[in-house]
N, C-alpha and C positions, 0 to 999 in steps of 0.2 A: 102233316107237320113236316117243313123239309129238314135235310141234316145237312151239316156241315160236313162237307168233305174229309175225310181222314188221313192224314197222311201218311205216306207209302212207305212201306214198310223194307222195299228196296234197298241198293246199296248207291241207288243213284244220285249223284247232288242235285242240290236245287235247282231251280230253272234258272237260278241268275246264277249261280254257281257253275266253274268250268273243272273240269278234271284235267289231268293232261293225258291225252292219247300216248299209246306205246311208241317208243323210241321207232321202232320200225314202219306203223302206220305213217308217222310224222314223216319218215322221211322217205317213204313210198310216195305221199302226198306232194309233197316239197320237189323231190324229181321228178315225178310226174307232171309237173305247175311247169318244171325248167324247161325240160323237154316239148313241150306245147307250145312255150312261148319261142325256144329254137323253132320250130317248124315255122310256126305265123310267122316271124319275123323272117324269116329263109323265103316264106311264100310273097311278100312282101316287098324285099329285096329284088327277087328274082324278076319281078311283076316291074320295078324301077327298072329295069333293064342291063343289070349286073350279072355274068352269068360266071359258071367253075370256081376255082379255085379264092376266086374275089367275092363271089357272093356268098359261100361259105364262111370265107372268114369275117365278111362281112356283118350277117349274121351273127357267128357268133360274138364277136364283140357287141353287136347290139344289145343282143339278148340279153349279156351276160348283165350289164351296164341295169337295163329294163328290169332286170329278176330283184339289185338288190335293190331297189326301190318296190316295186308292185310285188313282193313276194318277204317283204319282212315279216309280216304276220306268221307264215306258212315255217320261215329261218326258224325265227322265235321258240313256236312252240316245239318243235325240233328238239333246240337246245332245252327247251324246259324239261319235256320230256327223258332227255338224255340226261340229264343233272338229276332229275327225281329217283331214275332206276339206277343212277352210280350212288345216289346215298343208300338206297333198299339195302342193295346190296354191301354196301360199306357198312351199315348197322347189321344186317345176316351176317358177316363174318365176325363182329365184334361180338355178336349174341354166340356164335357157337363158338370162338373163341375163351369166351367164359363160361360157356357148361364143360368146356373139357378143363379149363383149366379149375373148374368149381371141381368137377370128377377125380382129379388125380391129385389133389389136396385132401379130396375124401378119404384116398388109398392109404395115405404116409401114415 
């Protein structure tokens, strides 16, 4: 007799469901996306026949233009992420801000 699957008893969300990655994987990921596409586009450049100081900046202006297009995904969750761990935290100091202030109410 087959069985139905069970669900996982985990802490992971569902497969259609996203978490948001730590503020720092986010943005390990994100500058490491920038930096990749600096070089490609450096290699690129270079390969057009533009060399020093010109293809440099060259470069980078390209890149920079190329990232926020092909890299808003990677922005995004950044931000998301950063916004998730500033509320954590903004609720952790509100929570222990009211055990101490619950505490020294207790004392009077």
């Amino acid at each position: 007799m087959p069985t139905e699957p069970q669900p996982s008893s985990s802490s992971e969300p569902p497969s259609g469901a996203s978490r948001p990655a730590s503020p720092g994987r986010a943005f390990l990921l994100y500058s490491s996306l920038r930096l990749l596409l600096l070089l490609v586009t450096f290699g690129l450049v270079v390969a057009v026949g533009l060399e020093g100081l010109l293809a440099v900046g060259a470069a980078v202006l390209i890149s920079a233009l190329l990232s926020v297009v092909l890299l808003r995904r990677q922005r995004d969750a950044f931000t998301e992420a950063s916004l998730a761990r500033a509320e954590q935290r903004r609720a952790a100091k509100a929570d222990r801000r009211a055990r101490l202030d619950e505490g020294e109410t207790g004392r009077l």
